[in-house]
VOPAGU-2260 file (C-alpha; in pm, 1 decimal, decimal comma):
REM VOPAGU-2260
SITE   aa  ch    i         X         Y         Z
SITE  UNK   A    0    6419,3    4325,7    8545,4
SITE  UNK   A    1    6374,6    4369,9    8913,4
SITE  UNK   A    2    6768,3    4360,3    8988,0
SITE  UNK   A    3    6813,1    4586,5    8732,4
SITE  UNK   A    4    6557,4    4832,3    8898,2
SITE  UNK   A    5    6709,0    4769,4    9236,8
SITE  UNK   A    6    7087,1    4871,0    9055,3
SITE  UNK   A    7    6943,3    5165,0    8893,5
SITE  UNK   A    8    6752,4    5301,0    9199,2
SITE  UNK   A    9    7095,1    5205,7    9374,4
SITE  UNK   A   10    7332,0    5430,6    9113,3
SITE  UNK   A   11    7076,7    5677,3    9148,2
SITE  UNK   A   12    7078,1    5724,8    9504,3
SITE  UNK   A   13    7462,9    5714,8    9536,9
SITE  UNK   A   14    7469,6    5986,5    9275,6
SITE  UNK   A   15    7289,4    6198,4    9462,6
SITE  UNK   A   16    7515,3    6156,4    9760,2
SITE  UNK   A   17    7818,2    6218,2    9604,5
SITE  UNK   A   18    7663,2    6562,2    9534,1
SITE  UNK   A   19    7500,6    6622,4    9828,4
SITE  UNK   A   20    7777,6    6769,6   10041,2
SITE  UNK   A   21    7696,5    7104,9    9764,0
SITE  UNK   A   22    7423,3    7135,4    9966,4
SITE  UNK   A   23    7544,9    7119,7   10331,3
SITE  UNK   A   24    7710,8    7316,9   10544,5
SITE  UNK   A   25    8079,6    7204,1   10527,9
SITE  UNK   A   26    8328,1    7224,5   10217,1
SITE  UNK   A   27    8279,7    6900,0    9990,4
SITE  UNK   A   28    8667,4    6789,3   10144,8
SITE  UNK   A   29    8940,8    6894,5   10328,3
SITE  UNK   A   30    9166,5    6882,7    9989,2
SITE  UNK   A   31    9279,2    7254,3   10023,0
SITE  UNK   A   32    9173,3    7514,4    9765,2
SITE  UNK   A   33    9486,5    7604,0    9574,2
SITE  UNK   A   34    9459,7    8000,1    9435,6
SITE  UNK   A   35    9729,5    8132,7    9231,5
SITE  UNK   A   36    9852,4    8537,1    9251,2
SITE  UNK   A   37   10008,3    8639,6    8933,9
SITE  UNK   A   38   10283,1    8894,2    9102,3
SITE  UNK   A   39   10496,8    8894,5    9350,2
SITE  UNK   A   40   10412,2    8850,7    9743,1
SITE  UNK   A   41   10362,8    9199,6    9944,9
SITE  UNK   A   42   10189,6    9365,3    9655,6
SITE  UNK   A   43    9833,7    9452,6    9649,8
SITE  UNK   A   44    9705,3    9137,7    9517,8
SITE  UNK   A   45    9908,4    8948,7    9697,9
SITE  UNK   A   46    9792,2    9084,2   10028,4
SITE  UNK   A   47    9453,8    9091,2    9939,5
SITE  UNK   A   48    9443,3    8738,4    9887,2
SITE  UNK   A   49    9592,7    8597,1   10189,8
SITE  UNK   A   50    9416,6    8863,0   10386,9
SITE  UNK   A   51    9077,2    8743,4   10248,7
SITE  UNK   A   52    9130,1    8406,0   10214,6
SITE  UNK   A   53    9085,5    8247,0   10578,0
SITE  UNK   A   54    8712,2    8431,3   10583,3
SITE  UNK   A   55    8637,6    8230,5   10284,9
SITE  UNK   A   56    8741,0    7958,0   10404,6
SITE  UNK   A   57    8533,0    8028,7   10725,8
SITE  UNK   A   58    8243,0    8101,5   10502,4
SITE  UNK   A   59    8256,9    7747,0   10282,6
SITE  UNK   A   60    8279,8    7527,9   10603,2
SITE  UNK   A   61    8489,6    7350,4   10835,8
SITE  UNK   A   62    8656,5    7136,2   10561,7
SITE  UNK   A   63    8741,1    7392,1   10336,4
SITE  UNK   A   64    9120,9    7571,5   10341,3
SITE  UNK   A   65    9300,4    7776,9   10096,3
SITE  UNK   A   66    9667,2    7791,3   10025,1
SITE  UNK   A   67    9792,8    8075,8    9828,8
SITE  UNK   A   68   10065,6    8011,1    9554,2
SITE  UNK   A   69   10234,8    8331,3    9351,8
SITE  UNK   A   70   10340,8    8258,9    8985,6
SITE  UNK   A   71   10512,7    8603,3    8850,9
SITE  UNK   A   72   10560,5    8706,6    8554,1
SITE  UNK   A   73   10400,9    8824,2    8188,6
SITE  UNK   A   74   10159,9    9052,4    8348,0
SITE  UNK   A   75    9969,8    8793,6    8523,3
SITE  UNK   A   76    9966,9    8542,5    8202,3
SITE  UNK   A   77   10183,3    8297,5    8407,7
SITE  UNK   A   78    9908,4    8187,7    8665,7
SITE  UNK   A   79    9602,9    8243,0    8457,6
SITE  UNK   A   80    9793,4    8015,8    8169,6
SITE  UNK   A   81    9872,3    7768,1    8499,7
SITE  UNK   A   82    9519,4    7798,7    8612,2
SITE  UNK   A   83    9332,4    7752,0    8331,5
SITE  UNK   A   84    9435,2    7422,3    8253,5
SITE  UNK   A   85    9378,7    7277,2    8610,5
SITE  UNK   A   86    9069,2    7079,3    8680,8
SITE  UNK   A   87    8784,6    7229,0    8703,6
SITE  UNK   A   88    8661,2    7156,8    9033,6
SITE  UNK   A   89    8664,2    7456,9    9199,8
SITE  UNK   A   90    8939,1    7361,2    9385,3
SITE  UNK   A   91    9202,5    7539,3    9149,3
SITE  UNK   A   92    9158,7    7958,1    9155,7
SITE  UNK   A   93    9348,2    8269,0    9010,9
SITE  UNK   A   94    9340,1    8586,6    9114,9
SITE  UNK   A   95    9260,1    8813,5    8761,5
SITE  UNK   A   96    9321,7    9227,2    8786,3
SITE  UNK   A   97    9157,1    9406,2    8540,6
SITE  UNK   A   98    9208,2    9613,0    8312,3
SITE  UNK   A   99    9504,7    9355,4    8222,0
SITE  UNK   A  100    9346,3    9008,5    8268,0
SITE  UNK   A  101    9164,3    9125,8    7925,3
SITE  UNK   A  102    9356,3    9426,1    7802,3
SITE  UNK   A  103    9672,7    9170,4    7727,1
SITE  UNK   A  104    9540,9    8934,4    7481,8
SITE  UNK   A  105    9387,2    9254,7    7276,8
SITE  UNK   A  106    9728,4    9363,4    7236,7
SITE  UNK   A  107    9953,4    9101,2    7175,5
SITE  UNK   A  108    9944,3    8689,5    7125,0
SITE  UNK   A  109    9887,8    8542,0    7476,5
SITE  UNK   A  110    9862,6    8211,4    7599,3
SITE  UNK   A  111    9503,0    8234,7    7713,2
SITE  UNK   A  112    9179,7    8398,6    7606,6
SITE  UNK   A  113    8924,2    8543,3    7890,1
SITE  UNK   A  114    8662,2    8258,3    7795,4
SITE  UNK   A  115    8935,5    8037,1    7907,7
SITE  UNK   A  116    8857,1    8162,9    8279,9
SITE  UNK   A  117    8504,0    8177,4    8487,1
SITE  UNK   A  118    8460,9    8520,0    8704,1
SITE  UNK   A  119    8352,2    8460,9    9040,5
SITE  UNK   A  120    8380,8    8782,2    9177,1
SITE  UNK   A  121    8520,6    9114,0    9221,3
SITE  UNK   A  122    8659,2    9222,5    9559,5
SITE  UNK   A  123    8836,0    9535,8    9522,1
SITE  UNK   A  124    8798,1    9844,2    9280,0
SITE  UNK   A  125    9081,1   10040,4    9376,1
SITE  UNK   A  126    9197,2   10403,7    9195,4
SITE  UNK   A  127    9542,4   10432,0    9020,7
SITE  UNK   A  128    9782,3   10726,3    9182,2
SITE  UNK   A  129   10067,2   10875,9    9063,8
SITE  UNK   A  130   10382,0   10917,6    9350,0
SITE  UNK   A  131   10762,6   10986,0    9357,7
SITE  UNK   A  132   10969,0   10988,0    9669,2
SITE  UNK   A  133   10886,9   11299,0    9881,6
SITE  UNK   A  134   11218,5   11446,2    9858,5
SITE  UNK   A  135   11246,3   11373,1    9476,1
SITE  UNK   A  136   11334,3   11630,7    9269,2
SITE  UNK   A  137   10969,3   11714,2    9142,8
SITE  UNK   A  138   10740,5   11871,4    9322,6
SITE  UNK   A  139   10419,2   11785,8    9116,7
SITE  UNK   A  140   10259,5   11679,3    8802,5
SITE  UNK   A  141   10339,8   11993,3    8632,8
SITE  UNK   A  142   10684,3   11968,1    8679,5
SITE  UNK   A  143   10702,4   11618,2    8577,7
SITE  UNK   A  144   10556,7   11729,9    8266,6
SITE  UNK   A  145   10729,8   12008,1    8184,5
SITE  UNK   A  146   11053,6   11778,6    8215,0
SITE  UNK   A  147   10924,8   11516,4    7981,8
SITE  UNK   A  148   10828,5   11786,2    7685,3
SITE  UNK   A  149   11156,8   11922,6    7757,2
SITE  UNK   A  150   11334,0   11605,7    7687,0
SITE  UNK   A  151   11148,3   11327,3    7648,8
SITE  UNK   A  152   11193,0   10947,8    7824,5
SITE  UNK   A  153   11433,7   11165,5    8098,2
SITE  UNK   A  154   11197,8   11057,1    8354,7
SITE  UNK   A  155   11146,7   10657,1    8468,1
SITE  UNK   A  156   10845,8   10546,8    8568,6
SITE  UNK   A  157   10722,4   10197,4    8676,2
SITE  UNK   A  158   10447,3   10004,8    8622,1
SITE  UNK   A  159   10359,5    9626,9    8737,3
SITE  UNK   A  160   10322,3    9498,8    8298,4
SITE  UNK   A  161   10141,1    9550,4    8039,3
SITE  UNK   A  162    9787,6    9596,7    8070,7
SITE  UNK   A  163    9794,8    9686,1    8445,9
SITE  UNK   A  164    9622,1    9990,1    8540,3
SITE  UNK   A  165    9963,9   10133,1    8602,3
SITE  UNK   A  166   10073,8   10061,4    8266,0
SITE  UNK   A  167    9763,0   10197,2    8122,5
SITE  UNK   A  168    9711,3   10458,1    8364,1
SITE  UNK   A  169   10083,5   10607,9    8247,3
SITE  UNK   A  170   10024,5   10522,6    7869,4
SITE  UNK   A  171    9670,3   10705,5    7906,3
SITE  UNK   A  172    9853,8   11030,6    8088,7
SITE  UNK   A  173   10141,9   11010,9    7810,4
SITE  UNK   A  174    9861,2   11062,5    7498,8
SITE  UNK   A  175    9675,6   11328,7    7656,9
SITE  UNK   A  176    9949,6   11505,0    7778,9
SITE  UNK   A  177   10160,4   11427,0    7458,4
SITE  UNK   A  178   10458,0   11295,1    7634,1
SITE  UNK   A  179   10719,7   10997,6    7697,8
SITE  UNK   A  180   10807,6   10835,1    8005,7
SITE  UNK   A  181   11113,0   10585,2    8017,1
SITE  UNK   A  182   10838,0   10328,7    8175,0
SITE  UNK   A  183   11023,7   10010,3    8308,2
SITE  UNK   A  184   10794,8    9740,4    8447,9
SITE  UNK   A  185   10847,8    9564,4    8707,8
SITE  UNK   A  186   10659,3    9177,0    8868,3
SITE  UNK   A  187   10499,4    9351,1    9142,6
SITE  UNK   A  188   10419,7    9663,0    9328,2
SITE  UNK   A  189   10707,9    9557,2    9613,6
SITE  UNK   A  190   10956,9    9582,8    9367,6
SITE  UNK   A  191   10847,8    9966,6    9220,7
SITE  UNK   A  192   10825,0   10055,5    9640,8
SITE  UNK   A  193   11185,1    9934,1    9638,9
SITE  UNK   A  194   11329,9   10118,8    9320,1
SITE  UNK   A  195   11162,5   10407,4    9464,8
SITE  UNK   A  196   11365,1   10367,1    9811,3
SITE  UNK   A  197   11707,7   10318,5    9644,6
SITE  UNK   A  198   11670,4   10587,7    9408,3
SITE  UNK   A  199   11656,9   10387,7    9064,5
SITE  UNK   A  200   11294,3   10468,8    8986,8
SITE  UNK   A  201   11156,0   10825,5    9002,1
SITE  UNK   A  202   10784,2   10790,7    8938,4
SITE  UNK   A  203   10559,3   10453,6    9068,5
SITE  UNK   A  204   10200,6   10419,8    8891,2
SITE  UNK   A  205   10031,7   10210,6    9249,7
SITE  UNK   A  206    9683,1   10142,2    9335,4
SITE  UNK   A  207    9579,0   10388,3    9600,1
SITE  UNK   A  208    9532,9   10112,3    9871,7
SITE  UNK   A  209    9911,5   10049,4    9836,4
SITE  UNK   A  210    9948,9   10419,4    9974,5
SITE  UNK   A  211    9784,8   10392,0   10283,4
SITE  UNK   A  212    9993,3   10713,4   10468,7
SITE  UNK   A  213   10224,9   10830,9   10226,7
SITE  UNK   A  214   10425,9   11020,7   10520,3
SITE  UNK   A  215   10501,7   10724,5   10659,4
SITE  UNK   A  216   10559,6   10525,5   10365,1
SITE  UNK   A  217   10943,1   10327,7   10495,9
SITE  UNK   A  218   11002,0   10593,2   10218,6
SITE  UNK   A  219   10793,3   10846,9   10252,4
SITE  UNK   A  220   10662,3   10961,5    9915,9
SITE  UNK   A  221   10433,5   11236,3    9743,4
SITE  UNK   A  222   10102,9   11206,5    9586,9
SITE  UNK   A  223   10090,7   11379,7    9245,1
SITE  UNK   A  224    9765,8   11269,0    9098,5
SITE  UNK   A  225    9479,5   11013,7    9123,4
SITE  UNK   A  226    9344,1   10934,2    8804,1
SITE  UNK   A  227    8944,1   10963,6    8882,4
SITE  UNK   A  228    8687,7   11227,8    8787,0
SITE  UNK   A  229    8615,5   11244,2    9145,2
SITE  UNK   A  230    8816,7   11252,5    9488,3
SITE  UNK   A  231    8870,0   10920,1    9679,2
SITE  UNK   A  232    8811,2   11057,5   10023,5
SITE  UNK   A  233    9135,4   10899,8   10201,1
SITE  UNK   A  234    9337,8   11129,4    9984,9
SITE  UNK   A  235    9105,3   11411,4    9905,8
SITE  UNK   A  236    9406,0   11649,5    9923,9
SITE  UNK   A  237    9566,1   11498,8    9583,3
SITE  UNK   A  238    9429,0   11651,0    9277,1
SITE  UNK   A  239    9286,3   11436,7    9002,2
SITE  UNK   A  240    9390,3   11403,4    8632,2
SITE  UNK   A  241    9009,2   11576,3    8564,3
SITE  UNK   A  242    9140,6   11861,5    8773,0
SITE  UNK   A  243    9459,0   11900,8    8635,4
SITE  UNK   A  244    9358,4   11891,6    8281,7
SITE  UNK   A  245    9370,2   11531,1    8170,7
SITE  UNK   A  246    9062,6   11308,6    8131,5
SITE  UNK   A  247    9222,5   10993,5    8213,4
SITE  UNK   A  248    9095,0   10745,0    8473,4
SITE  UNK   A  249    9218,6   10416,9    8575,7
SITE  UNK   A  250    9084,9   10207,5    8871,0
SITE  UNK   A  251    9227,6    9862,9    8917,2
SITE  UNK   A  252    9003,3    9573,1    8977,7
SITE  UNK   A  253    9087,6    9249,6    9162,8
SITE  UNK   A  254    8876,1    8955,7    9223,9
SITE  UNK   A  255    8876,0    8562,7    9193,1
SITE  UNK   A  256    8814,9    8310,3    8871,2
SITE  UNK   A  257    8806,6    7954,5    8826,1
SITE  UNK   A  258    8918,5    7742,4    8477,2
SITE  UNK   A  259    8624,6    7728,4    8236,5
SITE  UNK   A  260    8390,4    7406,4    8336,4
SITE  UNK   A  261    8374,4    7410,1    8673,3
SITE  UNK   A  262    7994,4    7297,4    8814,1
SITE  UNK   A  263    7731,4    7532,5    8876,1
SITE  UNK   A  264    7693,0    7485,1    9170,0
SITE  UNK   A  265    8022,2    7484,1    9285,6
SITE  UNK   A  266    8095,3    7811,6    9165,8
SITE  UNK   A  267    7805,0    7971,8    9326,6
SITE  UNK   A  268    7902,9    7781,1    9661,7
SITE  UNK   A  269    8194,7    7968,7    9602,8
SITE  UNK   A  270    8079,2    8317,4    9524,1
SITE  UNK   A  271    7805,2    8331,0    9792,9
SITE  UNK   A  272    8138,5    8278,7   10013,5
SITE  UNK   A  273    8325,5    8536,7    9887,7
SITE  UNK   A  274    8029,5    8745,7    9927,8
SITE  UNK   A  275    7979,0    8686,0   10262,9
SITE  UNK   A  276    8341,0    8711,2   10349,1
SITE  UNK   A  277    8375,1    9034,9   10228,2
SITE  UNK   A  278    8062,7    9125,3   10465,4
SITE  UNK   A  279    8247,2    9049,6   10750,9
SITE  UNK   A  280    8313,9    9251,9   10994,2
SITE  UNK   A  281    8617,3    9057,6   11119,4
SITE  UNK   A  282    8701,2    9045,1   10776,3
SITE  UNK   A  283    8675,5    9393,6   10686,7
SITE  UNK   A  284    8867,9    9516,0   11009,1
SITE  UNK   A  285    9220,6    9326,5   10911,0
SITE  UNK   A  286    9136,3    9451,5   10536,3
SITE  UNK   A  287    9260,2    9781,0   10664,1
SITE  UNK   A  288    9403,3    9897,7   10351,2
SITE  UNK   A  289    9168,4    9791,1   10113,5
SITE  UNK   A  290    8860,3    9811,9   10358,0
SITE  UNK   A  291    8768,2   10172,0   10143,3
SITE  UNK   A  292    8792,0   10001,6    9805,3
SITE  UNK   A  293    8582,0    9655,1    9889,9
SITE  UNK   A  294    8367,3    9652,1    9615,7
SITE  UNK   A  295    8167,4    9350,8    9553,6
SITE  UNK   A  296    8036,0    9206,0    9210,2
SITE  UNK   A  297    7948,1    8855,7    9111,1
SITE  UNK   A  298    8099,3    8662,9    8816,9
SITE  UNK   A  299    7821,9    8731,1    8577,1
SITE  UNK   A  300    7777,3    9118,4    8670,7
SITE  UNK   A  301    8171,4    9146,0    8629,3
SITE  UNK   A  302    8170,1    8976,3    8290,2
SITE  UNK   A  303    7901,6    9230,8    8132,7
SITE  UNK   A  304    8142,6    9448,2    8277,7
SITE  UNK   A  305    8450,9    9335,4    8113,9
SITE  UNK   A  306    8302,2    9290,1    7796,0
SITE  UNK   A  307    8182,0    9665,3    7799,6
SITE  UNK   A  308    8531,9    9786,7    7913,9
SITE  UNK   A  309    8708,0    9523,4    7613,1
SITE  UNK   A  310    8524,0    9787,2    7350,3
SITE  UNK   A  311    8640,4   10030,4    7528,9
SITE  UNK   A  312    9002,0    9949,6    7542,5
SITE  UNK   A  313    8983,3    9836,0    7166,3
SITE  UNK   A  314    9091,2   10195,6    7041,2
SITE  UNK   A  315    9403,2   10222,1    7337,4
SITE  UNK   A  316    9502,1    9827,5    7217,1
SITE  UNK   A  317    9534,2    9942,0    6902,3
SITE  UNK   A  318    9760,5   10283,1    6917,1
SITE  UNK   A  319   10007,8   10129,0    7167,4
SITE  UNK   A  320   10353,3    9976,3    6982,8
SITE  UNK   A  321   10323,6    9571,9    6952,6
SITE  UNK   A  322   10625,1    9394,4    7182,0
C-alpha cells in the first residue's frame, strides 16, 4: 500500500509538470506553430499573418515560433478542411475570414462545419471597396450601373470566392441595384490587382486596407464606393453604398482558429498573445496598412458574433444560385 502511495503521489507530481510550462513564461517547446492562410501570398490575409505573427511569437515566449503555410483554393475550405483535422494542440492554426468561413457551408456542401474550428480571435475588421483602374473607362458607380442595366454581365468583376466579402459585397450591390456582373473569382486579392493591371478585369471588390493610396497603386486605380453606412476616415472622399442609394454593407473580418479540442488553457495562452500583440506598438507600426482596421475580439465574443451574422446571412444563402 505504501509503494502504491509513493507511485501515485509520483504520477501525480509528474502530471503536473508536464503541464506546468502553461503556466510559465516561455512557449511549452520550440516545435514551431504551423498556421495555414487559405489564399494566395501578398493578399490581405496573407500579409496580415506574417506581419503579425513574429509579435505573437514574442508574446508566447522565447520557445515559441510560427511558420506560415498558404493552402489556396475553395474559398478558404482548403486550409480550414487541412486544419481541422490536425492535432489539437495548439500548435496547428488557420487563418478564417468572415463572412465566408461560415457563409460557405450555408450555401453549398463543404467539407467542414464552423464547430469543426475554435475562434481565438479577431484581428482585423476591414470595409469592402469597390475600384477599377483609374483610367478605365468608368468614371463611377453610376456609370457602372447604367452599363450593366443596359446590357447585363458586360462588365467583369472579381472577387476572392464564394462567401468572401467581395463576393457578397458584389452579390449584395447586384440585388439592390437589380443588376448582373460577369463576376469571375479569383484565389487571392494579388491575382484581381493583377487582372486589373493587364486589363482583363474591369472592376476588383478589395478590402479597403488593400488600397492603401490608390494614386499610387503600381496601377493606380479609382475608388467608386465603400460599402459602410458611415465613412472610413482614410478614404473619406469615396462615397458609400448608403450615400449612393444602396443599403449594402460588407466589412471583412480576419482572425485566427484552432481544430476543435484543443486545451483550455492553451487556447487562452494563445489569445492573451494575440491580444497583446496586437497592442504593440512595434507591432502596430509595421501593420501600416491594416493599423486603422485592428480590431480585437476574443474567440468567444467572435462566435456570438458569427452566430448572429449566420441568421443573418440565412435569407442571402438562400436566393443565390447553388454551384
Amino acid at each position: 500500500m505504501q509503494f502504491r502511495t509513493r507511485f501515485f503521489h509520483a504520477a501525480a507530481v509528474a502530471a503536473a509538470f508536464s503541464f506546468a510550462p502553461l503556466a510559465h513564461a516561455d512557449w511549452p517547446s520550440d516545435a514551431p506553430i504551423n498556421v495555414t492562410v487559405g489564399f494566395a501570398p501578398g493578399g490581405s490575409t496573407d500579409v496580415m499573418v506574417r506581419t503579425i505573427a513574429p509579435f505573437i511569437a514574442k508574446h508566447l515566449g522565447e520557445n515559441a515560433s510560427l511558420v506560415v503555410q498558404n493552402r489556396p483554393g475553395a474559398s478558404g475550405e482548403l486550409a480550414i478542411s487541412t486544419v481541422m483535422r490536425a492535432k489539437p494542440d495548439g500548435y496547428s492554426l488557420v487563418i478564417v475570414n468572415m463572412p465566408g468561413y461560415f457563409f460557405v457551408p450555408m450555401h453549398r456542401k463543404a467539407s467542414y462545419a464552423t464547430k469543426d474550428l475554435a475562434l481565438l480571435a479577431r484581428v482585423v475588421s476591414d470595409p469592402t471597396i469597390m475600384v477599377a483602374r483609374k483610367d478605365g473607362k468608368y468614371a463611377d458607380l453610376k456609370q457602372v450601373l447604367a452599363a450593366l442595366k443596359a446590357a447585363p454581365g458586360s462588365i467583369s468583376a472579381g472577387h476572392n470566392g464564394l462567401g468572401t466579402n467581395g463576393h457578397l459585397a458584389m452579390a449584395r450591390l447586384e440585388q439592390a441595384a437589380g443588376v448582373k456582373f460577369n463576376a469571375i473569382p479569383y484565389n487571392g486579392t494579388a491575382q484581381q490587382k493583377t487582372a486589373l493591371a493587364t486589363n482583363t478585369l474591369d472592376i476588383a471588390f478589395l478590402a479597403a486596407s488593400e488600397v492603401p493610396d490608390a494614386d499610387n497603386e503600381p496601377t493606380p486605380v479609382r475608388l467608386f464606393a465603400q460599402f459602410t453606412k458611415e465613412k472610413v476616415q482614410r478614404i473619406a472622399r469615396v462615397p458609400t453604398t448608403y450615400e449612393l442609394g444602396f443599403p449594402v454593407e460588407m466589412t471583412a473580418e480576419r482572425g485566427f482558429a484552432a481544430p476543435n479540442g484543443v486545451p483550455a488553457p492553451i487556447l487562452a495562452r494563445l489569445q492573451k498573445a494575440i491580444e497583446a500583440a496586437m497592442k504593440d506598438p512595434e507591432y502596430v507600426k509595421a501593420a501600416r496598412n491594416d493599423a486603422p482596421f485592428l480590431s480585437f475580439l476574443g474567440g468567444a465574443d467572435w462566435s456570438r458574433q458569427m452566430e448572429q451574422d449566420t441568421r443573418t446571412y440565412e435569407p442571402v444563402a438562400k436566393s443565390m444560385p447553388k454551384d
